[in-house]
Each structure stands twice: as structure tokens, then as C-alpha cells.
N, C-alpha and C positions, 0 to 999 in steps of 0.2 A: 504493500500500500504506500510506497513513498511515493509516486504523484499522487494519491489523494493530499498526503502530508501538505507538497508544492501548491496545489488545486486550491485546499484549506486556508494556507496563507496568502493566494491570492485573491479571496472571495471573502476572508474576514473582514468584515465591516470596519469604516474608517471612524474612529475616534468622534463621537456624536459633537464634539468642540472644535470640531474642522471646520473652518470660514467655508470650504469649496460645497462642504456636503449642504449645504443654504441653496446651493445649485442644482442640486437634483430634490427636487421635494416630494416628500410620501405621497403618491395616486392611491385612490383606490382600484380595485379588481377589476372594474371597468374600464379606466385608464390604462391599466396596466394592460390590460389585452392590447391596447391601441400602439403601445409605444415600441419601436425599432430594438432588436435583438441588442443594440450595445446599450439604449437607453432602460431597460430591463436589466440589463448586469448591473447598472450603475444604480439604479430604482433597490436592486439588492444589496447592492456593496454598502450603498449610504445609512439603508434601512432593514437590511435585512439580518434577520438572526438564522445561522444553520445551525437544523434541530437533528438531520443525521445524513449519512452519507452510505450508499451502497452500489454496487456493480449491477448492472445487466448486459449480458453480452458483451460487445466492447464500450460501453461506457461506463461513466464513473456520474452517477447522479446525484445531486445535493438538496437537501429537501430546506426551501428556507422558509421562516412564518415570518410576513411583511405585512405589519398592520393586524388587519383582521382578516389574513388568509393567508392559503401556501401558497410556495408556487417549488420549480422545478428548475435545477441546472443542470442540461447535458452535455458533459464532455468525452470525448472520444478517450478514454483509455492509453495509456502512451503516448499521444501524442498530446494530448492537454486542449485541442479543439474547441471550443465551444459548439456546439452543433443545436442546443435547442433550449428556448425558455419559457413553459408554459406554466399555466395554473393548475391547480392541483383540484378535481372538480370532482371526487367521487371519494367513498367514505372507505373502499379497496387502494386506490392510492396512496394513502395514509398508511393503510396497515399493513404496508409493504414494509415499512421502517418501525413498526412497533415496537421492535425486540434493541432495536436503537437510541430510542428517545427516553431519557432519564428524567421521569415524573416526580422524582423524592423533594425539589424544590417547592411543586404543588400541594404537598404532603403534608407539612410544616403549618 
């Protein structure tokens, strides 16, 4: 898994006290369908929290909750790609990563 590791550090969210991140502002789900593949990376990068990461096939997909929804990063495996950034629209989507997402802060 060390491109995920790589993948990880490039998609961790930038420091919420960044002047730039004033430049990409939280959309909602709506918006967010509308906006261009890099303006969805950056919708993520500024806002997004990744809640887990797993393989299919050859990609490597990151599950991130932006606001009041998920959504989806896919990247090509090895080669670090970005190939696709959609919403997360079905309650099987989700529970693809179930055995990943650590609940114990909900718990408290």
C-alpha cells in the first residue's frame, strides 16, 4: 500500500487557516455534481475528510464525507491517475468500506 500512503498525503486536506482554501468554497451535492474533475479534487482537498481507502481492480479509491455527503476518488493503482470523482448515492456504496471507518469517536 505505499501509493495509497503517497495518494493519502496528497489528498489530505489543507490546513482549514489557509488564505487559498477561501478559494474553493464548500458546494453542496448539487454543485458538486456540476463542477470539473480538478475543481472536485480541490472541493475535496479544501473540504474534504477521508473516512477510508480500498482497492478494486486496479484502483485505489478514497471514500471522502464533504459536508453532508460522500463522495468518491479514483485512482489508477501504480500509476497514481486520477480517473474519476463521483458521489457516493447508495447505502451498498458505503458498506463497501464499513470494516474501515473507525466509529469509536461517535461512541464517546
Amino acid at each position: 500500500m505505499k501509493s495509497s500512503m503517497k495518494l493519502f498525503k496528497l489528498l489530505t486536506p489543507i490546513c482549514k487557516k489557509d488564505k487559498i482554501s477561501n478559494m474553493m468554497p464548500l458546494v453542496n451535492a448539487q454543485e458538486f455534481k456540476r463542477l470539473s474533475i480538478y475543481k472536485r479534487l480541490m472541493v475535496l482537498r479544501y473540504h474534504g475528510e477521508v473516512l477510508a481507502v480500498m482497492r478494486y481492480m486496479a484502483n485505489e479509491i478514497f471514500l471522502y464525507r464533504v459536508g453532508d455527503y460522500f463522495a468518491e476518488a479514483w485512482f489508477r493503482y501504480g500509476t497514481n491517475d486520477l480517473t474519476a470523482i463521483e458521489l457516493v448515492h447508495s447505502d451498498y456504496q458505503i458498506n463497501q468500506y464499513i470494516d474501515q471507518i473507525d466509529i469509536t469517536d461517535l461512541l464517546k
